[in-house]
N, C-alpha and C positions, 0 to 999 in steps of 0.2 A: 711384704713391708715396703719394696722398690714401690709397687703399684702404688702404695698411701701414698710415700711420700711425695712422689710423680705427683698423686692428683691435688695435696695440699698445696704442692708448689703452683700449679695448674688456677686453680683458685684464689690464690694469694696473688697471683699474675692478673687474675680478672679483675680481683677486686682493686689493685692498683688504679687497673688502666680506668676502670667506672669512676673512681675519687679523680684521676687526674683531668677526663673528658669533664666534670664536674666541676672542675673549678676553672678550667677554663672556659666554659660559658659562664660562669660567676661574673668574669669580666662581661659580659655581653650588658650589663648593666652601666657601666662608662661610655659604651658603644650607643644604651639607648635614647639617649636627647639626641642624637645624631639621624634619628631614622631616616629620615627626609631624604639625609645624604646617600645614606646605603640604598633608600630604595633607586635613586638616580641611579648609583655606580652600578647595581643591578641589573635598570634598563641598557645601561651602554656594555655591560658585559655579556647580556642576552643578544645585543643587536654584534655584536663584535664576536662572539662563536657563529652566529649564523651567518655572519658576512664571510666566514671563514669556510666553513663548509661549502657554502653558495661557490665561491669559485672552484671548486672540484667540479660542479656541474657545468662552469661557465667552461671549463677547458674539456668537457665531454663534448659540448655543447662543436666550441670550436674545431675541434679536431674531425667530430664526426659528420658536422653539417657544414664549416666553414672550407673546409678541405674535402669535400664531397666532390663527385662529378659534376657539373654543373653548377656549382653556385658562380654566383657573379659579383658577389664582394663578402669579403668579410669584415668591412668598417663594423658593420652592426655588434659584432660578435664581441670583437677586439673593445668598442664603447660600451657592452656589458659587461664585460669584466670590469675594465677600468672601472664604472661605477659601483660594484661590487667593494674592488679595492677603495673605493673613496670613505665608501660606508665603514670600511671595517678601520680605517684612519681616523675618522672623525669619534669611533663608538670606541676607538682604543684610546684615545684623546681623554675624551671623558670618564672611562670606567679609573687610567692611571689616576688624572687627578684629582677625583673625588676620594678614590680610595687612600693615594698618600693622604689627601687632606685630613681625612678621618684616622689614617696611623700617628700622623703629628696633631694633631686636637683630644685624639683619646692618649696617648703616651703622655700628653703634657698633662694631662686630668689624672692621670693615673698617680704620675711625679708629686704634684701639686698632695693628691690624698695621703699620701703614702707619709709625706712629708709631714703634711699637715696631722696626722695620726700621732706619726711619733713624738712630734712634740706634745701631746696630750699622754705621753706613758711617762709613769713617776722614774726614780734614780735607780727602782728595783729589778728593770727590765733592763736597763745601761750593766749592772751588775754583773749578769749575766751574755749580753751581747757587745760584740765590740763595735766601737763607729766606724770603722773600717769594713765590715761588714753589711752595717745598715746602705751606708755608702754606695758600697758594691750592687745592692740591691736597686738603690734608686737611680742608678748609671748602667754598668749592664745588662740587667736584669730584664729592666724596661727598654734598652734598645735591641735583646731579642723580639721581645713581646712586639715592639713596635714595625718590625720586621713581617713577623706574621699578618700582623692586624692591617698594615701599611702596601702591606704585598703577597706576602704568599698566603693568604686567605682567600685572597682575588685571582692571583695565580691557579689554586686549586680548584676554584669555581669553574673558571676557563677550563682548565684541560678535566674538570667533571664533563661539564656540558659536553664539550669537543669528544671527548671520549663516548659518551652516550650518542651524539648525534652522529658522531664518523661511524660507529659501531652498527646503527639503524641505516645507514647510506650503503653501508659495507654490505646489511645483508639485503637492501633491493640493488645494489649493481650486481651483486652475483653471489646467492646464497652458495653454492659451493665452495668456494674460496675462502667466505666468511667464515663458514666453517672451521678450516685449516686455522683461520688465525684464533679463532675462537676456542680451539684446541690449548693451546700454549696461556690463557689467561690464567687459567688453575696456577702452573706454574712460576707465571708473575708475581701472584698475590702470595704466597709461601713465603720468599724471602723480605716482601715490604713487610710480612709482619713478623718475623721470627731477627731481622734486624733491626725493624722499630724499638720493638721493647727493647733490645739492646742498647741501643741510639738515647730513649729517651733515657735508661737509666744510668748511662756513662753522663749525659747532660748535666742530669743533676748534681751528677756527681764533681765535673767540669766547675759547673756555677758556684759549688759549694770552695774547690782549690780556689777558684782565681778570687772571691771573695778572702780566704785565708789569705792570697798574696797582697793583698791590698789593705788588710788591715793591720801586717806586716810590716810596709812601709810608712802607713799611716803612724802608726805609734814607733817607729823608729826612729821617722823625721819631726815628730812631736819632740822629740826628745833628743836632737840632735847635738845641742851644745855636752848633755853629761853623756851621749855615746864617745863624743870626740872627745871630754875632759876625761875619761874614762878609759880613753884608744880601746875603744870596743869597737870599731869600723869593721877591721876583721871578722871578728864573731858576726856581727851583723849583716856582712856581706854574703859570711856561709849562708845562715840562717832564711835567709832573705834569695839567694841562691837556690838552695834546698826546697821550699816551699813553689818557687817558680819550676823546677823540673817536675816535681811531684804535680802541679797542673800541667806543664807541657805532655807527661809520659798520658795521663788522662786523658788528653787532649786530642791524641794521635789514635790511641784505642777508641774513641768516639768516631774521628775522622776514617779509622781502618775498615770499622762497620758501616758505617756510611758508603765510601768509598766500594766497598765490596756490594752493596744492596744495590747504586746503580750499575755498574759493570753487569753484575748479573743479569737486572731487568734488561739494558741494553743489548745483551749477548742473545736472549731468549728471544724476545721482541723480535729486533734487525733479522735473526738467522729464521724465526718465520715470515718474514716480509721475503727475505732472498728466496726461502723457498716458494713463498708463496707468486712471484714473479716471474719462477722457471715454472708454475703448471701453468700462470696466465699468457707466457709468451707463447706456449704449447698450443694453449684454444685458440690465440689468436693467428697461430702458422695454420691451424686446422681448420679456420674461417668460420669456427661455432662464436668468437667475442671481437665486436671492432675494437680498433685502436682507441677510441676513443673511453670506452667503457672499460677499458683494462689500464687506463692513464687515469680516469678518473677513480679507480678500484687502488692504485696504487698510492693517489694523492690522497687518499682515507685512510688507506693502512699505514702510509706515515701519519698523520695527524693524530690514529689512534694511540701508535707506537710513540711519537716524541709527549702525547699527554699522560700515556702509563709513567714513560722515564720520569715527567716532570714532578708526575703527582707523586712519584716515589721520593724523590730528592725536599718536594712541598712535605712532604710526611714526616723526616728526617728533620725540618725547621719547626715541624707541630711538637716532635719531641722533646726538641729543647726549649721552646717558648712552654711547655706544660711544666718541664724542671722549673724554670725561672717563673711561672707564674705561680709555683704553689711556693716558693719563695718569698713573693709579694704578697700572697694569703696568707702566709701565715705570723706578716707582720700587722698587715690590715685585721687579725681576727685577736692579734693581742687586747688582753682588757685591761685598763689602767687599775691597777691595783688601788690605788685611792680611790672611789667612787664618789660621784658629784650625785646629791640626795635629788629626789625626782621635784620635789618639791622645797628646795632649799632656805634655810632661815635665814631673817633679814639680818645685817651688823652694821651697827654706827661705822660712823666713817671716823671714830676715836676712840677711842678706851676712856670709859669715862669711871670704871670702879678698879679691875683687877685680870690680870691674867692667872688663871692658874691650873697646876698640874696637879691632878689628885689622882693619887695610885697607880702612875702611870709607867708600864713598865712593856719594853721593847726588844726583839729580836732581827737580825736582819735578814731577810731571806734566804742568803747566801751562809748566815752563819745560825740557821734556826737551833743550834744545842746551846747560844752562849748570848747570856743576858745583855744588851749595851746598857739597857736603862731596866732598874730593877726598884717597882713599889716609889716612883718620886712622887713625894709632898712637897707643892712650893708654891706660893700665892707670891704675886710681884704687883704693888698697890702703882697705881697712876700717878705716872712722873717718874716713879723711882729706876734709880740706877744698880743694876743686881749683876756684881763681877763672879761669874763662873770660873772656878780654879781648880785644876786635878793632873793629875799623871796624864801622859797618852792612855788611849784610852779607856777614860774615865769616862765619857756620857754626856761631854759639854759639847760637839757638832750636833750629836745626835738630840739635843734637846733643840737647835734650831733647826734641824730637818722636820721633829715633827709639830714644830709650832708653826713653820712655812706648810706644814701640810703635805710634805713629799713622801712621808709615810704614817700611816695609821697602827697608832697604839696596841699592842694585840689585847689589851687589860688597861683599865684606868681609863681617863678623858682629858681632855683639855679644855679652856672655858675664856671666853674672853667676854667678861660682862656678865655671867651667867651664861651664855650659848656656845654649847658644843661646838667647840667648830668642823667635827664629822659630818653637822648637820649644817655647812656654809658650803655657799660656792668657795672654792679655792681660788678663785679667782679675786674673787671680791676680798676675802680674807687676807691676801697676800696685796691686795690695793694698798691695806694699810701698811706696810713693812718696807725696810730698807735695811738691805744686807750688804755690808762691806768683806768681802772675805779676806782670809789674810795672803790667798794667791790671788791678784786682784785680775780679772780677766779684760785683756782691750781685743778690740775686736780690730780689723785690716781697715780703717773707714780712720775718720780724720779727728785732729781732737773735740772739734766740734759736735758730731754726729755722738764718740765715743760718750761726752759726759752728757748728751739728749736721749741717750740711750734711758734713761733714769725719769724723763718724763718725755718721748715722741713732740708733744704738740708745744713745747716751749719755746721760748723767741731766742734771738742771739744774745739780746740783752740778759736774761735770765741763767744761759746758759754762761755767759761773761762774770753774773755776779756769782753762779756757783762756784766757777774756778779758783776767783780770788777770794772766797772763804775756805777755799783748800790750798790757798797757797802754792796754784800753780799755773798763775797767769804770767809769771815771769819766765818758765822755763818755754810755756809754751810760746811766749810773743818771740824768744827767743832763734826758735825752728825758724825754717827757710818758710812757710808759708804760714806763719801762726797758726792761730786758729783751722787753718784748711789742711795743716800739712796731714800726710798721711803717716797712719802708726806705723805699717806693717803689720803681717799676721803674728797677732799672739805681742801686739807692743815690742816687736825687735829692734827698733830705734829708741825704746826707753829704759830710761834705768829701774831698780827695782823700788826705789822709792817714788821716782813719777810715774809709775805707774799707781801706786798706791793713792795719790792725791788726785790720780785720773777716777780711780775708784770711788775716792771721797768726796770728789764734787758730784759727780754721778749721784750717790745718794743724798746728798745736799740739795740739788735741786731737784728733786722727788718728794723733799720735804715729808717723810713719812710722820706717822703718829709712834709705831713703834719702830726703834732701831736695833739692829744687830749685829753688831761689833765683834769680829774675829781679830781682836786684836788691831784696829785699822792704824796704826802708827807704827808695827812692828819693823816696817821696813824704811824706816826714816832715820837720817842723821838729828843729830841733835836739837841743831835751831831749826829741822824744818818741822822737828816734835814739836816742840814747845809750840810752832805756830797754828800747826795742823791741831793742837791739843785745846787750843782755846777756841780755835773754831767749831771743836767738835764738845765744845761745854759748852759753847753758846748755842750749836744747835740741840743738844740736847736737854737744854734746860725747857721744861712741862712736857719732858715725852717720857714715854717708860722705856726702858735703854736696856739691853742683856749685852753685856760683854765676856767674851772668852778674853782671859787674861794671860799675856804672854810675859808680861813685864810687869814688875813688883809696882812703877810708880801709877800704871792704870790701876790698881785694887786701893790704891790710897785714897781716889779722887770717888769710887764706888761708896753708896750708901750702904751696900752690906755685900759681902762676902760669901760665896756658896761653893763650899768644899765637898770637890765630888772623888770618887774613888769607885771603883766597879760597878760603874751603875746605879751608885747611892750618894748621900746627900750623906755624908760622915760626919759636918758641923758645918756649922753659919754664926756669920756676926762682920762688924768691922774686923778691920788691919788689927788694934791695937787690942782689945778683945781673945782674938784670937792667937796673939802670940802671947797672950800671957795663959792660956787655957794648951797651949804645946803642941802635942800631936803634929798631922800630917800638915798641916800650913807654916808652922814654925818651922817644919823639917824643911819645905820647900824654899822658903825666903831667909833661911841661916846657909843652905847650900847655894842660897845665889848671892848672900850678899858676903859670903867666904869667897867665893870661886868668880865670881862676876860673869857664872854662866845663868844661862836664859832656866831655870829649874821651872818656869813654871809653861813650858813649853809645851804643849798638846799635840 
């Protein structure tokens, strides 16, 4: 039974290392518009080991004919070396900075996909990963990789060649000796791979903690104001403490195997060079090897010996660039759960009949036993205004996540004008729409940028007039730089209403066909409601409008009323309709207009 399991483990170790060597040439496809470059850095690493070997012969050279009997100068000798050394200056010149150039051109290529990916993955993959993680991914991750690809790829090359070429020099200076060292290589190669694999699967395991740490603080400092309104500091310092030892103790076991693989190659190596020294000092008292071929037999056997150490320590950085690339593989190999149709249907650039939901019922990845949206029926005719009202969760996000299209229906369709929109770009689909949320998001960028945000190519003038149909060209001309000041990240210099009305010029001047109102006034005092509320009937007037309702006086100004409850559509009509017919809307708007609490809050 030992024997099985020895050889499944044996196997499952193979097959690792074949998936990890494979995906790291995966990358070799970022690497290939570059060829031109590698083939350069190539020639100058080709010419820079041979320049290197070259003078072992250049100081055989000197010692045995410049220092001879007789000779009468040794300029000559002394000016071939020097130009040996010139060569190997000029071709190390070239091999570093073509090679950096190519670790900083593919690392940024890399950044740039990686990024650009994830922004093409729906909310269903966020679900499940945290951005603290993706993060980690697209910073760390990539400056191992970059490492490799930038240097010790070039590093390995070199002391491959150097080791092959010192090793063929080693056995015409003197096969016997070569021998002796050639003895000891078995040895060598034992522990580069018995603590490789160690090395690489501590790595990953490394990149996996320091990721945890990072998106530890990420959502910590995300949330900084309710840790401290909270006096959660404490806990979060343990926690946040705790996670950081848990990669350092990782960290140290990676470093201990490391650490131990070159000691070892060092120990084995050096101690057949010393011996190998006391049998060449021996030939040459005994006048079978000159000075000169046991000086040059020496400057090979280090050359061999420091490019074993290096390629061993090169090995140990393949390990962890193979963690952190199948890291980056396996966010580059995610597939957007929405699919974009291969051949996608065309859509007005307005709604010119109806949107609608028929039989459309939904679960969330994350919670595939429990329905959010269950069998909805609902046509919403052009123009009209339709307030979504219900408990938390009741199904009123969840119908504008999948009318933005951020996820697909498992049963039912959606339809705008008759066309599926499974069967639209999401892109084009989401052209027509303007989403106010009711956490409104500002970005670190200025108020100008913030509400250009909502249309890229629009002028100042336009972006000026969205403001003051939101009602917040006063707070803004207010700021130390109007228009230019900066927000801060996440709007820290704004209150929670101007942010909202940063929100609401943003979608103003985007001027969408349809709108979608999470409430967009919830977080407004009084007159800046009233102001913001006409502006937001002026824009809404000939668009079709879905509002999430948080406040009884948004369901009054609605054309109809759509009361949800576990994923269903329990009754519809106006305000006044429906309190006279009782149930769950009269229960909501008799508990808010008792209590003068928010009841119809989501």
């Amino acid at each position: 039974m030992t024997d099985l399991g020895e050889t499944d483990r044996t196997a499952e170790q193979a097959k690792k290392s074949k998936k990890v060597v494979t995906r790291l040439w995966q990358l070799s496809r970022f690497v290939a518009p570059y060829r031109w470059r590698v083939v350069g850095a190539l020639i100058a690493l080709i010419f820079a080991a041979g320049a290197t070997l070259m003078i072992g012969q250049a100081i055989r050279l000197l010692l045995d004919k410049g220092f001879s009997a007789g000779s009468t100068s040794l300029e000559p000798y002394f000016i071939g070396l020097m130009g040996v050394v010139a060569v190997l200056a000029f071709a190390t010149f070239g091999r570093y900075y073509l090679v950096s150039w190519i670790g900083e051109r593919v690392i940024s290529d890399i950044r740039k996909a990686v990024f650009n990916h994830v922004l093409t993955l729906n909310p269903a993959f966020f679900e499940i990963t945290r951005t603290g993680e993706v993060l980690s991914r697209l910073t760390t991750d990539t400056t191992l990789i970059q490492t490799v690809i930038g240097s010790s790829i070039s590093v390995a090359l070199r002391n491959f060649l150097l080791f092959l070429g010192g090793l063929a020099l080693l056995i015409y200076t003197s096969p016997a000796l070569a021998g002796m060292v050639l003895i000891v290589v078995p040895f060598v190669l034992v522990p580069i791979i018995v603590f490789g694999r160690m090395v690489r699967k501590l790595s990953r395991t490394n990149q996996d903690s320091i990721a945890a740490v990072s998106a530890r603080a990420d959502e910590t400092l995300r949330a900084i104001q309710t840790s401290q309104a909270y006096t959660h500091e404490a806990h979060d310092r343990v926690q946040f403490g705790e996670a950081v030892e848990l990669s350092f103790r990782i960290a140290i076991k990676r470093i201990q195997a490391r650490a131990w693989l070159t000691a070892l190659v060092i120990l084995l190596i050096f101690g057949a060079i010393d011996f190998v020294l006391w049998s060449g000092a021996t030939a040459v008292v005994d006048g079978s090897m000159s000075a000169g071929t046991l000086a040059s037999f020496v400057f090979y056997a280090v050359v061999v010996a420091g490019s074993m150490g290096s390629l061993s320590e090169v090995w140990g950085d393949l390990q962890r660039a193979a963690g952190a690339s199948e890291r980056l593989l396996e966010i580059l190999a995610e597939v957007p759960t929405v699919k974009v149709a291969e051949n996608p249907l065309p859509i007005g650039d307005s709604v010119t009949r109806n949107i609608k939901f028929d039989a459309v019922s939904f679960h969330y990845p994350s919670r595939p036993d429990t329905a959010a949206l269950n069998g909805i029926d609902l046509e919403v005719a052009k123009g009209e205004t339709i307030a979504l009202v219900g408990p938390s969760g009741a199904g009123k996000t969840t119908m504008f996540q999948l009318l933005l299209r951020f996820y697909d229906p498992q049963s039912g369709k959606i339809t705008i004008d008759g066309v599926n929109i499974a069967d639209v770009d999401p892109t084009r689909l989401r052209a027509l729409m303007g989403l106010v949320p009711q956490d409104a998001v500002i970005f670190a960028d200025t108020a100008m940028e913030n509400i250009r945000y909502g249309r890229p190519e629009a002028s100042d003038a336009e972006v000026r007039a969205a403001a003051d149909a939101a009602v917040a060209t006063e707070f803004i001309e207010a700021m130390p730089e109007g228009f230019h000041t900066e927000f801060g990240e996440r709007g820290v210099k704004l209150s929670g209403g101007q942010k909202q009305r940063i929100a609401i010029a943003r979608a103003i001047l985007r001027d969408p066909d349809i709108l979608l109102l999470d409430e967009a006034t919830s977080a407004l005092d009084a007159e800046s409601e009233r102001m913001v509320q006409i502006a937001l009937e002026h824009l809404m007037q000939n668009r079709t409008t879905l509002v999430i309702a948080h406040r009884l006086a948004t369901v009054l100004n609605a054309d109809r009323i759509i009361v949800l409850e576990h994923g269903r559509i329990v009754t519809q009509g106006t305000h006044d309709e429906l309190m006279k017919e009782g149930g769950l809307y009269a229960k909501l708007a008799k508990l808010q207009f008792d209590t003068g609490r928010d009841a119809l809050s989501a």
